[in-house]
N, C-alpha and C positions, 0 to 999 in steps of 0.2 A: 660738395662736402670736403673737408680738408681735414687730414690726418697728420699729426705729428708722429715723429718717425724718432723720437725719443724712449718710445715704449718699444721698440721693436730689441728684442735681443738677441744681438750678433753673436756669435760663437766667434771667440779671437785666438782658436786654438786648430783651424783648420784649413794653415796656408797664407805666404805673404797676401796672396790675393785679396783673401777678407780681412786680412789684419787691415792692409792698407783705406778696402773700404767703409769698413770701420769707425777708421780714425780719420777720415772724411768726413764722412756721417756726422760723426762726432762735433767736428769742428764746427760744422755748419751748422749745425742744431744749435749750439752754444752762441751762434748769431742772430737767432731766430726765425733760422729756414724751415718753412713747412712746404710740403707737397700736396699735387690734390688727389684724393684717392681712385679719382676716374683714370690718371694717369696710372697710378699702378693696378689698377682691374685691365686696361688695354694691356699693359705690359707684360701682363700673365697669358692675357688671351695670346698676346703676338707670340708669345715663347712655347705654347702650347701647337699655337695652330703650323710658327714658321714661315709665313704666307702672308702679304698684307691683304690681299687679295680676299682670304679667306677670314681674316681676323677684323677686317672693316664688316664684312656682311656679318657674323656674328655679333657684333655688337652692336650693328644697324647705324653705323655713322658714315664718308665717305673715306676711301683708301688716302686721297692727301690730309684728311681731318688729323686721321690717325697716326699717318709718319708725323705731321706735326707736333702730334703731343706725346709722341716716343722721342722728338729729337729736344723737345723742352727739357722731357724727362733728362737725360743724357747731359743736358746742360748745368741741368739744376743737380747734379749728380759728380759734372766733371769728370765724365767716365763712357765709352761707348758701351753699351750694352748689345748691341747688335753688330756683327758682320752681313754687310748689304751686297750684291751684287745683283749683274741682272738675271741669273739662275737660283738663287736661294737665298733665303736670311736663315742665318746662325746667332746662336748665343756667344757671346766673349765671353771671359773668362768671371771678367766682372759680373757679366749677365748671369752668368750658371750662381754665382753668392747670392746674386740679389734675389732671384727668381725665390728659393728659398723662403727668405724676409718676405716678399710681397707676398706668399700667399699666409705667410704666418699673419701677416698685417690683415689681410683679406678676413682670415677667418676670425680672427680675433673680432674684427668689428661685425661682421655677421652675428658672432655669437652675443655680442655686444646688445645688437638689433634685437635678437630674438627674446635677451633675457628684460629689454624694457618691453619689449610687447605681452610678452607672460608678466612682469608686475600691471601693466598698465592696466591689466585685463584681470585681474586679480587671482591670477594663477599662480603668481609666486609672489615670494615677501612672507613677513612676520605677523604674528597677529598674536597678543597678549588679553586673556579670557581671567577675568576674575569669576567666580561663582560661590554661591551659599553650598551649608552643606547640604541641603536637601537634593538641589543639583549635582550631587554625584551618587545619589541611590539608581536613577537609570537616565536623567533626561540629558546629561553633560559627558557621560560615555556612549550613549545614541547618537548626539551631537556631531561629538567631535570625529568616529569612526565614520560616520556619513560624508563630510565636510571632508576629510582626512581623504577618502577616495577617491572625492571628485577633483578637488584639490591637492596633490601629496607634495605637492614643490613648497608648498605654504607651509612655514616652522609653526607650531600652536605651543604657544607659552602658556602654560593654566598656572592661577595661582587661585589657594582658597581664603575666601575674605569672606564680612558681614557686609549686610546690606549695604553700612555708612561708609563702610572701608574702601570699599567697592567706589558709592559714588564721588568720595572724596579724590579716589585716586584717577576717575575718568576725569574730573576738574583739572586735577596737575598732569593730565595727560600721559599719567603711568600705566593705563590699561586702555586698551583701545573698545573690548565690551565687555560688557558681565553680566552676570545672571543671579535677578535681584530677589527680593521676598516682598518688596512694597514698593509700589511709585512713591519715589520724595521728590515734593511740586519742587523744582529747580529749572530755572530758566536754560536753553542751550541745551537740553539731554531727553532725548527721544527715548521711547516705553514701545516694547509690545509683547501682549502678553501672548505667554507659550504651553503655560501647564494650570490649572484650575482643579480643585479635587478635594473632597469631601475629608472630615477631619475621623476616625478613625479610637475606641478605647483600648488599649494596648493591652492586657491582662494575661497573670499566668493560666494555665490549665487549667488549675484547681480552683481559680476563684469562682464564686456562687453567680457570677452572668458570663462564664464564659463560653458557655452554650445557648445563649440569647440570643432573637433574628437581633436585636435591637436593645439598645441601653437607653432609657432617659436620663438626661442630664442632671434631672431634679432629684435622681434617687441619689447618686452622688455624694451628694454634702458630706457623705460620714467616711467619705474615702481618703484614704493615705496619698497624694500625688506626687510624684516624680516629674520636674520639668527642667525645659532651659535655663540655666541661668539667662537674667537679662540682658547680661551686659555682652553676652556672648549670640544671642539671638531675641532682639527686642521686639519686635512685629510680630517671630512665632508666640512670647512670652502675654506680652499683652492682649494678642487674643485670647489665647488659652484664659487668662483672669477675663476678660469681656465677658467670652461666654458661660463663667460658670456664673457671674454675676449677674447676667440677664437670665438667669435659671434659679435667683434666687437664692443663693449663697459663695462667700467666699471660701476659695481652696484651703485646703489644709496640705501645703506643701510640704514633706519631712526630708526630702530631697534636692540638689540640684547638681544638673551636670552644663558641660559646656558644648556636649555634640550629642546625637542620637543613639550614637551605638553604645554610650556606656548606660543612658537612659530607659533603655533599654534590656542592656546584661543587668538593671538592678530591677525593673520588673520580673524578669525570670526568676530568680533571687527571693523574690516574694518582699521584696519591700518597701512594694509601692503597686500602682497602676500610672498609666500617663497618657494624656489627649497626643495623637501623631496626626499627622496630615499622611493618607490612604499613602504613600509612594515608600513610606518608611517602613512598611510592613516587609520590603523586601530582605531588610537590612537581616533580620531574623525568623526562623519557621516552626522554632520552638515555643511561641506564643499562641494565645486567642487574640483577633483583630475582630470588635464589634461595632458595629453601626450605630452610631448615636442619632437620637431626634431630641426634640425639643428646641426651644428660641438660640438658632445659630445662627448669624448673620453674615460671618462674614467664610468662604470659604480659603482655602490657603491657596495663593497664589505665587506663580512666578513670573516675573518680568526679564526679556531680553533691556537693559540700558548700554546707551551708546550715544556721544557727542554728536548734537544735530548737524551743526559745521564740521566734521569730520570729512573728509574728502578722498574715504579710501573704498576701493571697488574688492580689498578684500573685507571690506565689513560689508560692505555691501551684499556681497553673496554669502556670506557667513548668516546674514538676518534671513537671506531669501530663502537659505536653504532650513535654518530652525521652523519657518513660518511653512514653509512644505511640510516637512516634517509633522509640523503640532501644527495643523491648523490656525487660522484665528478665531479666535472667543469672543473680543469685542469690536 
Protein backbone atom coordinates (compact mmCIF):
# COMPACT_ATOMS: atom_id res chain seq x y z
CA UNK A 1 0.00 0.00 0.00
CA UNK A 2 1.33 3.34 -0.83
CA UNK A 3 0.62 6.61 0.84
CA UNK A 4 1.00 9.99 -0.27
CA UNK A 5 2.57 12.23 2.14
CA UNK A 6 0.74 15.39 0.77
CA UNK A 7 -1.87 15.05 3.38
CA UNK A 8 0.49 14.97 6.19
CA UNK A 9 0.62 18.33 7.91
CA UNK A 10 3.95 19.70 8.84
CA UNK A 11 4.12 22.22 11.68
CA UNK A 12 6.64 25.05 9.82
CA UNK A 13 6.79 26.91 12.96
CA UNK A 14 8.89 24.44 15.19
CA UNK A 15 12.66 24.82 14.06
CA UNK A 16 14.99 25.07 10.98
CA UNK A 17 14.95 21.45 11.14
CA UNK A 18 11.37 20.94 10.05
CA UNK A 19 11.06 23.92 8.20
CA UNK A 20 13.82 22.44 6.09
CA UNK A 21 12.00 19.01 5.96
CA UNK A 22 9.27 20.47 5.03
CA UNK A 23 10.16 22.00 2.20
CA UNK A 24 11.72 18.85 1.01
CA UNK A 25 8.74 17.11 1.50
CA UNK A 26 7.19 19.66 -0.41
CA UNK A 27 9.32 19.76 -3.38
CA UNK A 28 9.21 16.10 -3.94
CA UNK A 29 5.49 15.68 -3.65
CA UNK A 30 5.25 18.38 -6.32
CA UNK A 31 7.17 15.69 -8.47
CA UNK A 32 5.29 13.00 -7.74
CA UNK A 33 7.12 11.25 -5.06
CA UNK A 34 5.14 8.79 -3.01
CA UNK A 35 6.47 6.47 -0.30
CA UNK A 36 5.26 3.12 0.83
CA UNK A 37 3.60 3.04 4.01
CA UNK A 38 5.36 -0.36 5.16
CA UNK A 39 8.40 1.91 5.06
CA UNK A 40 7.10 4.30 7.59
CA UNK A 41 5.28 1.58 9.92
CA UNK A 42 9.15 0.06 10.20
CA UNK A 43 10.38 3.46 10.68
CA UNK A 44 8.29 3.97 13.78
CA UNK A 45 8.82 0.43 14.88
CA UNK A 46 12.85 1.18 14.63
CA UNK A 47 12.36 4.61 16.42
CA UNK A 48 10.32 3.14 19.13
CA UNK A 49 12.29 -0.11 19.74
CA UNK A 50 16.15 1.73 18.75
CA UNK A 51 17.42 -1.79 17.99
CA UNK A 52 17.25 -3.47 14.52
CA UNK A 53 17.60 -6.45 16.21
CA UNK A 54 14.59 -5.92 18.13
CA UNK A 55 12.37 -4.06 15.45
CA UNK A 56 13.01 -6.84 12.66
CA UNK A 57 11.45 -9.63 15.03
CA UNK A 58 8.61 -7.24 15.90
CA UNK A 59 7.57 -6.87 12.57
CA UNK A 60 8.46 -10.43 11.73
CA UNK A 61 10.83 -9.59 8.64
CA UNK A 62 14.65 -10.25 8.59
CA UNK A 63 17.19 -7.38 10.35
CA UNK A 64 18.95 -6.73 6.66
CA UNK A 65 15.13 -6.55 5.12
CA UNK A 66 14.67 -3.78 7.42
CA UNK A 67 18.10 -1.62 7.26
CA UNK A 68 17.17 -1.93 3.61
CA UNK A 69 14.00 -0.17 3.71
CA UNK A 70 15.12 2.33 6.36
CA UNK A 71 17.99 3.23 4.19
CA UNK A 72 15.32 3.49 0.79
CA UNK A 73 13.36 5.41 3.17
CA UNK A 74 16.48 7.85 4.01
CA UNK A 75 17.02 8.18 0.24
CA UNK A 76 13.79 8.74 -0.79
CA UNK A 77 13.83 11.48 2.00
CA UNK A 78 17.32 12.87 1.23
CA UNK A 79 17.98 12.99 4.91
CA UNK A 80 19.48 10.44 7.45
CA UNK A 81 16.99 9.73 9.98
CA UNK A 82 18.97 7.34 11.95
CA UNK A 83 22.51 7.48 13.77
CA UNK A 84 24.05 3.88 13.43
CA UNK A 85 26.87 2.64 15.09
CA UNK A 86 27.86 -0.69 16.44
CA UNK A 87 26.50 0.16 20.17
CA UNK A 88 23.20 1.89 19.42
CA UNK A 89 20.90 3.44 16.70
CA UNK A 90 19.68 6.96 17.52
CA UNK A 91 17.18 9.26 16.12
CA UNK A 92 18.77 12.56 13.92
CA UNK A 93 17.35 15.47 14.33
CA UNK A 94 15.41 14.87 11.19
CA UNK A 95 14.37 11.57 12.60
CA UNK A 96 12.79 13.11 15.85
CA UNK A 97 10.39 15.67 12.95
CA UNK A 98 9.64 12.91 11.16
CA UNK A 99 8.81 10.37 13.63
CA UNK A 100 6.00 12.78 14.55
CA UNK A 101 4.48 12.86 10.84
CA UNK A 102 4.80 9.00 10.48
CA UNK A 103 2.78 8.17 13.23
CA UNK A 104 0.20 11.00 12.40
CA UNK A 105 0.23 9.33 8.90
CA UNK A 106 -0.10 5.83 10.60
CA UNK A 107 -2.96 6.85 12.39
CA UNK A 108 -4.62 8.65 10.05
CA UNK A 109 -4.88 5.60 7.78
CA UNK A 110 -5.86 3.19 10.48
CA UNK A 111 -8.67 5.41 11.22
CA UNK A 112 -9.15 5.63 7.57
CA UNK A 113 -9.31 1.50 7.70
CA UNK A 114 -11.67 1.36 10.51
CA UNK A 115 -14.11 3.97 9.34
CA UNK A 116 -14.58 2.00 5.74
CA UNK A 117 -14.95 -1.17 7.63
CA UNK A 118 -17.82 0.49 9.87
CA UNK A 119 -19.57 1.84 6.56
CA UNK A 120 -18.90 -1.39 4.68
CA UNK A 121 -20.51 -3.23 7.42
CA UNK A 122 -23.34 -0.86 7.77
CA UNK A 123 -22.34 0.61 10.91
CA UNK A 124 -21.79 3.99 9.76
CA UNK A 125 -22.95 6.33 6.90
CA UNK A 126 -26.32 8.08 6.19
CA UNK A 127 -29.64 6.65 5.68
CA UNK A 128 -32.72 8.97 4.45
CA UNK A 129 -36.33 7.27 5.69
CA UNK A 130 -39.33 8.87 4.12
CA UNK A 131 -42.68 7.83 5.90
CA UNK A 132 -46.55 8.29 5.87
CA UNK A 133 -48.24 9.89 8.59
CA UNK A 134 -49.57 6.90 10.25
CA UNK A 135 -45.89 5.90 10.61
CA UNK A 136 -45.19 8.29 13.13
CA UNK A 137 -48.21 7.39 15.83
CA UNK A 138 -45.61 4.54 17.12
CA UNK A 139 -44.10 2.14 14.32
CA UNK A 140 -41.28 5.07 12.94
CA UNK A 141 -40.27 6.30 16.52
CA UNK A 142 -40.00 2.38 17.66
CA UNK A 143 -38.01 2.07 14.55
CA UNK A 144 -35.88 4.38 14.32
CA UNK A 145 -34.93 4.34 18.54
CA UNK A 146 -34.04 0.53 17.92
CA UNK A 147 -31.98 1.06 14.79
CA UNK A 148 -30.51 4.33 16.46
CA UNK A 149 -28.94 1.97 19.25
CA UNK A 150 -27.69 -0.63 17.57
CA UNK A 151 -26.39 1.52 14.93
CA UNK A 152 -25.74 5.27 16.50
CA UNK A 153 -22.63 6.12 14.05
CA UNK A 154 -25.57 5.97 11.28
CA UNK A 155 -26.94 9.87 10.53
CA UNK A 156 -31.19 9.01 10.07
CA UNK A 157 -32.47 11.72 7.89
CA UNK A 158 -36.53 11.32 8.22
CA UNK A 159 -38.55 13.19 6.04
CA UNK A 160 -42.50 13.07 6.02
CA UNK A 161 -44.14 12.21 2.44
CA UNK A 162 -47.40 10.37 0.92
CA UNK A 163 -47.19 7.09 -0.46
CA UNK A 164 -46.56 8.59 -4.20
CA UNK A 165 -43.89 11.14 -2.74
CA UNK A 166 -42.28 8.52 -1.14
CA UNK A 167 -42.10 6.27 -4.29
CA UNK A 168 -41.36 8.87 -6.66
CA UNK A 169 -38.40 10.04 -4.63
CA UNK A 170 -36.84 6.20 -4.04
CA UNK A 171 -36.96 6.28 -8.22
CA UNK A 172 -34.68 9.66 -8.32
CA UNK A 173 -32.86 8.19 -5.61
CA UNK A 174 -33.61 10.92 -2.94
CA UNK A 175 -34.65 8.54 -0.29
CA UNK A 176 -32.96 5.41 0.32
CA UNK A 177 -36.40 3.71 2.23
CA UNK A 178 -39.79 4.70 3.28
CA UNK A 179 -42.58 3.60 4.88
CA UNK A 180 -45.47 3.16 2.55
CA UNK A 181 -49.52 2.75 2.86
CA UNK A 182 -49.77 0.58 -0.40
CA UNK A 183 -47.64 -1.42 -2.79
CA UNK A 184 -47.57 0.49 -6.16
CA UNK A 185 -46.63 -2.49 -8.72
CA UNK A 186 -43.31 -0.73 -9.96
CA UNK A 187 -40.67 -2.49 -11.42
CA UNK A 188 -37.01 -2.33 -9.27
CA UNK A 189 -38.69 -1.46 -5.65
CA UNK A 190 -38.93 -4.23 -3.14
CA UNK A 191 -42.09 -4.30 -0.29
CA UNK A 192 -42.33 -5.81 3.07
CA UNK A 193 -44.97 -5.53 4.90
CA UNK A 194 -44.38 -4.42 8.81
CA UNK A 195 -47.76 -3.29 10.44
CA UNK A 196 -51.43 -4.78 9.36
CA UNK A 197 -54.46 -3.66 11.74
CA UNK A 198 -57.94 -3.30 11.88
CA UNK A 199 -59.86 -0.05 10.83
CA UNK A 200 -61.25 1.49 14.04
CA UNK A 201 -64.79 4.44 14.45
CA UNK A 202 -63.43 7.43 16.04
CA UNK A 203 -66.42 9.00 18.21
CA UNK A 204 -66.91 11.58 20.80
CA UNK A 205 -68.12 10.44 24.40
CA UNK A 206 -71.39 11.37 24.01
CA UNK A 207 -72.37 9.89 20.71
CA UNK A 208 -75.15 7.19 21.06
CA UNK A 209 -72.52 3.94 20.00
CA UNK A 210 -69.80 5.16 21.98
CA UNK A 211 -70.39 2.55 24.53
CA UNK A 212 -70.90 -0.29 21.88
CA UNK A 213 -68.56 -3.69 21.92
CA UNK A 214 -69.08 -3.13 18.03
CA UNK A 215 -70.43 -0.70 15.25
CA UNK A 216 -71.98 -1.90 11.89
CA UNK A 217 -70.96 -0.35 9.12
CA UNK A 218 -74.54 -0.51 7.65
CA UNK A 219 -75.95 1.67 10.51
CA UNK A 220 -73.72 4.50 9.48
CA UNK A 221 -75.35 5.87 6.32
CA UNK A 222 -76.84 8.88 8.42
CA UNK A 223 -73.53 9.70 9.91
CA UNK A 224 -71.54 13.11 9.56
CA UNK A 225 -67.83 11.89 8.51
CA UNK A 226 -64.74 13.54 8.90
CA UNK A 227 -61.74 12.13 6.51
CA UNK A 228 -58.42 12.62 4.69
CA UNK A 229 -58.35 14.74 2.17
CA UNK A 230 -57.46 12.70 -0.94
CA UNK A 231 -54.94 14.34 -2.31
CA UNK A 232 -53.08 14.40 0.93
CA UNK A 233 -53.81 10.45 1.69
CA UNK A 234 -55.27 8.63 -1.24
CA UNK A 235 -55.07 4.72 -0.26
CA UNK A 236 -56.39 5.71 3.44
CA UNK A 237 -59.23 7.80 1.37
CA UNK A 238 -60.31 5.31 -0.89
CA UNK A 239 -60.72 2.76 1.35
CA UNK A 240 -62.54 4.42 3.78
CA UNK A 241 -65.19 5.24 0.44
CA UNK A 242 -64.67 1.18 -0.61
CA UNK A 243 -65.91 0.31 2.53
CA UNK A 244 -68.76 2.34 3.18
CA UNK A 245 -69.73 1.35 -0.32
CA UNK A 246 -69.57 -2.27 0.02
CA UNK A 247 -71.89 -1.63 3.29
CA UNK A 248 -74.33 -0.15 1.10
CA UNK A 249 -74.12 3.52 1.08
CA UNK A 250 -72.15 6.38 0.23
CA UNK A 251 -70.45 8.74 2.89
CA UNK A 252 -71.70 11.78 3.83
CA UNK A 253 -68.46 13.71 4.24
CA UNK A 254 -68.96 17.52 5.95
CA UNK A 255 -65.31 17.54 6.52
CA UNK A 256 -61.81 17.22 5.36
CA UNK A 257 -58.35 17.46 6.69
CA UNK A 258 -54.91 16.78 5.48
CA UNK A 259 -53.34 14.70 8.68
CA UNK A 260 -54.96 12.75 11.53
CA UNK A 261 -54.43 14.82 14.31
CA UNK A 262 -56.70 17.66 13.17
CA UNK A 263 -59.31 14.91 12.12
CA UNK A 264 -59.38 14.07 14.97
CA UNK A 265 -59.44 17.53 17.24
CA UNK A 266 -62.75 17.86 15.02
CA UNK A 267 -64.30 14.77 16.10
CA UNK A 268 -63.94 15.83 19.64
CA UNK A 269 -65.58 18.96 18.72
CA UNK A 270 -68.50 17.05 17.78
CA UNK A 271 -68.51 17.54 14.15
CA UNK A 272 -68.24 14.63 12.76
CA UNK A 273 -67.09 10.91 13.56
CA UNK A 274 -64.22 9.23 11.21
CA UNK A 275 -63.11 5.60 10.05
CA UNK A 276 -59.06 5.49 11.73
CA UNK A 277 -56.83 2.48 11.24
CA UNK A 278 -56.44 1.01 15.25
CA UNK A 279 -52.75 2.85 15.60
CA UNK A 280 -54.34 6.33 15.53
CA UNK A 281 -56.06 5.99 18.57
CA UNK A 282 -52.83 6.77 20.11
CA UNK A 283 -52.80 10.15 18.81
CA UNK A 284 -55.79 11.00 21.27
CA UNK A 285 -57.57 9.59 24.71
CA UNK A 286 -60.20 11.92 24.81
CA UNK A 287 -62.20 9.87 22.43
CA UNK A 288 -64.37 6.47 22.06
CA UNK A 289 -62.45 3.95 19.70
CA UNK A 290 -65.11 1.23 18.42
CA UNK A 291 -64.80 -1.94 16.66
CA UNK A 292 -66.39 -1.97 13.49
CA UNK A 293 -67.80 -5.33 11.55
CA UNK A 294 -69.54 -5.67 8.51
CA UNK A 295 -68.15 -6.30 4.70
CA UNK A 296 -64.38 -4.79 5.15
CA UNK A 297 -61.87 -6.08 2.98
CA UNK A 298 -59.34 -4.45 3.03
CA UNK A 299 -57.32 -3.81 6.39
CA UNK A 300 -54.90 -0.84 6.67
CA UNK A 301 -51.45 -1.54 5.88
CA UNK A 302 -48.00 -0.62 5.98
CA UNK A 303 -45.11 -1.43 3.71
CA UNK A 304 -41.26 -0.99 4.41
CA UNK A 305 -40.24 0.15 0.25
CA UNK A 306 -36.68 0.32 -0.90
CA UNK A 307 -34.85 0.04 -4.47
CA UNK A 308 -34.23 -3.63 -5.23
CA UNK A 309 -30.69 -2.80 -6.88
CA UNK A 310 -29.64 -0.74 -4.02
CA UNK A 311 -26.36 -1.92 -2.72
CA UNK A 312 -26.32 -0.50 0.80
CA UNK A 313 -25.75 -2.81 4.02
CA UNK A 314 -27.19 0.08 5.81
CA UNK A 315 -30.57 -0.58 4.23
CA UNK A 316 -29.94 -3.72 4.61
CA UNK A 317 -30.08 -3.87 8.41
CA UNK A 318 -32.34 -1.15 8.69
CA UNK A 319 -35.05 -3.86 6.79
CA UNK A 320 -33.69 -6.73 9.06
CA UNK A 321 -34.06 -4.88 12.07
CA UNK A 322 -38.01 -3.43 11.22
CA UNK A 323 -38.66 -7.16 10.09
CA UNK A 324 -37.37 -8.29 13.96
CA UNK A 325 -39.15 -5.93 15.28
CA UNK A 326 -42.81 -6.46 13.37
CA UNK A 327 -42.55 -9.68 12.40
CA UNK A 328 -43.64 -10.82 8.89
CA UNK A 329 -47.45 -11.02 7.84
CA UNK A 330 -46.96 -12.19 4.46
Amino acid sequence: MFVPLLHCKLDLTIGKIEKNVYSYLQNRLQGGVIMELRQIRYFVVLAEELHFGRAAKRICIAQSALSQQIQKLEEELGSPLFTRNTHKVALTETGFVFLKHAKSILNGVQHAEDSITLAANGYSGRLTIGFVEAALWDIAPQLMRSFNQKYPKVELVPHQMNTITQIEALKQQKLQIGIVGKKVPLLGVNYQLIREEEWLLALPSWHPLANEKQAAVEDLAEERFIAIRRESGAFYFDQFIQTCMDNGFSPNIVLTADKMQPILAFVASGMGIALIPESARNIRDDLCYVPLKGVIKNRYKLFLAWQANQQSKVVENFVEEAVLIFPQLE
